[in-house]
DRENMARZA-453090 format. One record per residue (C-alpha): residue number from 1; residue in three letters; x, y, z. Coordinates in nm, 3 decimals. Layout:
<rs>
R  nr rest       X       Y       Z
R NUM  ALA       X       Y       Z
...
</rs>
This chain:
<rs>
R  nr rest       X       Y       Z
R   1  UNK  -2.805   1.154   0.808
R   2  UNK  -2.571   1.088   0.540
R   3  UNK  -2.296   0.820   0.631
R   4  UNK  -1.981   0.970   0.361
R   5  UNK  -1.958   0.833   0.076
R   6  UNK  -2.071   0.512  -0.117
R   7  UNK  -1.788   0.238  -0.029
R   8  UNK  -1.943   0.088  -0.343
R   9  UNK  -1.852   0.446  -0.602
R  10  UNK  -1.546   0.402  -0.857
R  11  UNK  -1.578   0.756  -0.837
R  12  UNK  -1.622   0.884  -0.478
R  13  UNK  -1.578   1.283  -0.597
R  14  UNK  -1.769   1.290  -0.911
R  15  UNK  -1.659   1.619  -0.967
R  16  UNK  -1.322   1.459  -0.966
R  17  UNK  -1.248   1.136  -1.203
R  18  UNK  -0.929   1.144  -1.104
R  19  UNK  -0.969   1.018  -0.726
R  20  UNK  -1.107   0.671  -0.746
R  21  UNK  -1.198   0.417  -0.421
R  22  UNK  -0.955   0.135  -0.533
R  23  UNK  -1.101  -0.196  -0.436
R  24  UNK  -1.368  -0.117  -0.651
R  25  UNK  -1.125  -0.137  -0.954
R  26  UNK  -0.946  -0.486  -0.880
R  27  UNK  -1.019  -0.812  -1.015
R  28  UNK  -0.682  -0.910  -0.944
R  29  UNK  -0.715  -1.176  -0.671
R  30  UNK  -0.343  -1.146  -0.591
R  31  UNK  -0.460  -0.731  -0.469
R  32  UNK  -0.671  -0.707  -0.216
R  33  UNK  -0.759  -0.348  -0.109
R  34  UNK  -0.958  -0.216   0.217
R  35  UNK  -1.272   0.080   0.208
R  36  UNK  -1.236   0.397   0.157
R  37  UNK  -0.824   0.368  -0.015
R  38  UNK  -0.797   0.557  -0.298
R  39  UNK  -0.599   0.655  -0.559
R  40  UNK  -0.557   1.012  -0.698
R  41  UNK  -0.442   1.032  -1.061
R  42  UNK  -0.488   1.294  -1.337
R  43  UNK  -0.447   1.059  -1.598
R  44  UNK  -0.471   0.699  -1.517
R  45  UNK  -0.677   0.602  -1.207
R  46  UNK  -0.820   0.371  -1.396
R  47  UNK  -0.535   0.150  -1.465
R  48  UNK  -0.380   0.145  -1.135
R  49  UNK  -0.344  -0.261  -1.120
R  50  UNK  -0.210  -0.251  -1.447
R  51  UNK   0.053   0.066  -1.435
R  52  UNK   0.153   0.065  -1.018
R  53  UNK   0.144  -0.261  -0.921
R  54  UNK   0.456  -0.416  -1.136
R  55  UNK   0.611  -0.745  -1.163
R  56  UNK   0.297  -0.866  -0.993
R  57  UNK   0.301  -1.248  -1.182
R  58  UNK   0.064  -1.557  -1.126
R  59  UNK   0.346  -1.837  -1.098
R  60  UNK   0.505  -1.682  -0.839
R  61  UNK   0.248  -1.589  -0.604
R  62  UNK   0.260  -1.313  -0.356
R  63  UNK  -0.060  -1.066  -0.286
R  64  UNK  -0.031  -0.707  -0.210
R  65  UNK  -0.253  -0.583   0.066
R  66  UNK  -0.404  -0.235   0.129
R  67  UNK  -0.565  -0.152   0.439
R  68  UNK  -0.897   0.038   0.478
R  69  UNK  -0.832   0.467   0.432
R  70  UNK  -0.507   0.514   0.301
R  71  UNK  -0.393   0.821   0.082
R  72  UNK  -0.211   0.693  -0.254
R  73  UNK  -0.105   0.993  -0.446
R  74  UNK   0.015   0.980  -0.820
R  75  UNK   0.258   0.745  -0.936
R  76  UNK   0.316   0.566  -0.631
R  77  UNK   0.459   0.200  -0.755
R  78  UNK   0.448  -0.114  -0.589
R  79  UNK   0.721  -0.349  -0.685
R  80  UNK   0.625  -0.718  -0.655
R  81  UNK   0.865  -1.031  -0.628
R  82  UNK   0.844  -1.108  -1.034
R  83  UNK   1.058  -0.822  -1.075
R  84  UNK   1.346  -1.069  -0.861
R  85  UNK   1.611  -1.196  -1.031
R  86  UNK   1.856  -1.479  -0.962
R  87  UNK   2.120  -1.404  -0.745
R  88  UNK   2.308  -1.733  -0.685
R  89  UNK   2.532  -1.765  -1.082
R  90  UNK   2.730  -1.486  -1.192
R  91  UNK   2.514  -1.263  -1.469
R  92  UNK   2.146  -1.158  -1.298
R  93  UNK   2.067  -1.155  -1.681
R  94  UNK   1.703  -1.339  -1.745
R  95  UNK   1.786  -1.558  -2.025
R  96  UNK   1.487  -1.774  -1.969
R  97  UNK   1.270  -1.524  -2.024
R  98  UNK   1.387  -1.485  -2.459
R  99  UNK   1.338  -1.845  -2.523
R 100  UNK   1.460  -2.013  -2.823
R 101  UNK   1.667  -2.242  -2.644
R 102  UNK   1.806  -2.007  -2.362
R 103  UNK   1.494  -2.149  -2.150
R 104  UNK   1.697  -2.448  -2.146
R 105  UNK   1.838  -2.584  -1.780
R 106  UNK   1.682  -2.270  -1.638
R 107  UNK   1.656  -2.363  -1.254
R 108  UNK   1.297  -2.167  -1.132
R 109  UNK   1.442  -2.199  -0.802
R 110  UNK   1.719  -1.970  -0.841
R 111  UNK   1.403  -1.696  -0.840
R 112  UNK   1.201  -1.857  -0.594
R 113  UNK   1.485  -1.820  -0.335
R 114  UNK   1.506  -1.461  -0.363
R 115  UNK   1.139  -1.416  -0.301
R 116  UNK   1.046  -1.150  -0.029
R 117  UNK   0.669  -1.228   0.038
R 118  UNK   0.374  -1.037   0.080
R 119  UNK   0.372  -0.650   0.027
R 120  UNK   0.158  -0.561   0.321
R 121  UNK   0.002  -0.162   0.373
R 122  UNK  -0.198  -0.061   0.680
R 123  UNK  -0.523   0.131   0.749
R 124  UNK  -0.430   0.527   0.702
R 125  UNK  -0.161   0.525   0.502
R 126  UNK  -0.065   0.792   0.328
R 127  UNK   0.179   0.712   0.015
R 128  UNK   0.328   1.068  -0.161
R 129  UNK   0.346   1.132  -0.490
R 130  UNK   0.594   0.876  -0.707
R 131  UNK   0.710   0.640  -0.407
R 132  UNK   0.822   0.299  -0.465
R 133  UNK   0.743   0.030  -0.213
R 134  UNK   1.005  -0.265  -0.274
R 135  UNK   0.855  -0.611  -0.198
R 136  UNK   0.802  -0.782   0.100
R 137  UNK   0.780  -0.448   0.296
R 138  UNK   0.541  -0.360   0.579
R 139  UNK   0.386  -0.076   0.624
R 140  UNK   0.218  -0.013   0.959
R 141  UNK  -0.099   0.178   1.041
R 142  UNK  -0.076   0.555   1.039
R 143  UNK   0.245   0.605   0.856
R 144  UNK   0.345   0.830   0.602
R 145  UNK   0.564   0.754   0.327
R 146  UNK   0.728   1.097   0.136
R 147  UNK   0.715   1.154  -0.208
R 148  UNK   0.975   0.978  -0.440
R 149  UNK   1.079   0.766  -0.103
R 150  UNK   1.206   0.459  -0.203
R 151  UNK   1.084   0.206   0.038
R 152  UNK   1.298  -0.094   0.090
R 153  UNK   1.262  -0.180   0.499
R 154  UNK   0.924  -0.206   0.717
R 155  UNK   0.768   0.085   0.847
R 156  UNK   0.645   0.116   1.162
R 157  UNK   0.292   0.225   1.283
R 158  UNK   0.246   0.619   1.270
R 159  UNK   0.626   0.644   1.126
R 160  UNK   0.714   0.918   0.880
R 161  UNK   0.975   0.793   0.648
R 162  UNK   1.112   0.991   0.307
R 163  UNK   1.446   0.941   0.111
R 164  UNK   1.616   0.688  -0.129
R 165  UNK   1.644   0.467   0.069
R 166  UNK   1.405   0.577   0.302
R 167  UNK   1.464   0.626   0.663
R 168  UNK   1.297   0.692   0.940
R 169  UNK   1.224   1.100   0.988
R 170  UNK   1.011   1.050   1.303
R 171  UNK   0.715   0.937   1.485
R 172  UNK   0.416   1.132   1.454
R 173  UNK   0.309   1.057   1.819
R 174  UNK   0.459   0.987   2.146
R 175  UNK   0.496   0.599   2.168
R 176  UNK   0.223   0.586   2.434
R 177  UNK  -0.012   0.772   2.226
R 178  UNK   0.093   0.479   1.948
R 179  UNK  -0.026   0.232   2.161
R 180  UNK  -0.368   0.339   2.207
R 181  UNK  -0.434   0.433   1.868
R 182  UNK  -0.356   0.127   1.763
R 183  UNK  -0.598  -0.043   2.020
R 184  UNK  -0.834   0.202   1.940
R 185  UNK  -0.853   0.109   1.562
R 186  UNK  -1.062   0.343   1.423
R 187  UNK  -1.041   0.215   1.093
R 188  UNK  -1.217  -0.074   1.172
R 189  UNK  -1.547   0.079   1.324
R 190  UNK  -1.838   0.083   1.187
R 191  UNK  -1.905   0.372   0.934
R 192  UNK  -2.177   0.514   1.111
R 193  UNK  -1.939   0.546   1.445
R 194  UNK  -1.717   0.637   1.217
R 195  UNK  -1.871   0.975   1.097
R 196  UNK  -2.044   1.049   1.431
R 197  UNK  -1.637   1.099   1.615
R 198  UNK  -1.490   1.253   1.294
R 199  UNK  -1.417   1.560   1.466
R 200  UNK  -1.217   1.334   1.740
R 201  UNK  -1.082   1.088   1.452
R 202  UNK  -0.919   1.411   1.257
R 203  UNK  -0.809   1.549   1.631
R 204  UNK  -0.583   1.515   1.840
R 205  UNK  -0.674   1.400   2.210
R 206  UNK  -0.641   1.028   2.224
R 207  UNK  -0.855   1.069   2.574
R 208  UNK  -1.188   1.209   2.314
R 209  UNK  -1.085   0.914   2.096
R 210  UNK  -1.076   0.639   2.319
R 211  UNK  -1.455   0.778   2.495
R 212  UNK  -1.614   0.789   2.091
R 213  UNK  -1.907   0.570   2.091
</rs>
């Protein structure tokens, strides 16, 4: 019995270059991406460390993390904390950056305090077409983020949010039915248990899910 398809495949839909299982892409240690996430592109799958994850800089640290089968549709962006700038004089121009002597009495903490941490994504995301996730956000498991949403605040598990800025739409489920999904966390089964409940996994009675063996 086949068990879906290779974690392992760039590729998953060969029929389909444009769909491509992310964590097979990144050597950037600073990304770290679950199973099964992809990224659906037309033109650039490939480069999706390089062209959606921006601002995304070695001296100032920060990792973005992608749970295991989320949804990232075209041209979603994730804006890391590089893209900061200082807050505390009175121009947010980067002088430092241009060098030849505007480097000069350049205070790296006047960056570091506007820092937001970690960008953080659940397991079953799904991230519409051209959305922007500001850093430091959290996304929780289940949610769904509309397209061109501009995503600025945590989202909560199972949360549909849409809008620039976005805001909350609704929940998808009743707040007990939250609960036990997220107990349940199907995500993290094995792959074999995983394909034997699909039918109760793409359902919805939380009972069928909670008996899947």
């Amino acid at each position: 019995m086949p068990f879906g398809p290779d974690p392992q495949a760039i590729h998953p839909v060969p029929a389909h270059q444009r769909i491509v299982f992310l964590k097979n892409l990144i050597r950037d240690p600073k990304i770290e991406i679950g199973d099964y996430t992809y990224y659906d592109d037309p033109e650039n799958a490939l480069l999706f460390a390089e062209r959606n994850v921006l601002h995304h800089y070695d001296f100032l640290g920060g990792t973005l993390r992608i749970g295991r089968f989320c949804a990232i549709a075209t041209g979603a962006r994730f804006v890391m904390n590089g893209a900061n700038h200082a807050l505390s004089g009175f121009s947010t121009f980067p002088f430092n950056i241009f060098g030849e002597g505007w480097e000069e009495g350049f205070d790296i903490g006047t960056i570091t305090a506007g820092l937001r941490g970690d960008t953080v994504i659940g397991n079953d995301v799904w991230i519409g077409a051209e959305a922007v996730i500001l850093p430091g956000v959290t996304i929780g498991d289940g949610a769904v983020i509309g397209a061109f949403s501009v995503v600025a605040r945590d989202v909560a598990p199972y949360a549909i949010v849409a809008g620039n800025p976005a805001v909350e739409r609704r929940r998808r489920f009743a707040p007990e039915t939250i609960e036990r999904l997220l107990r349940v966390a199907w995500w993290n089964w094995p792959i074999e248990r995983i394909t034997r409940n699909l039918a109760a996994i793409r359902g919805a009675d939380i009972d069928a899910l909670e008996r899947a063996e």
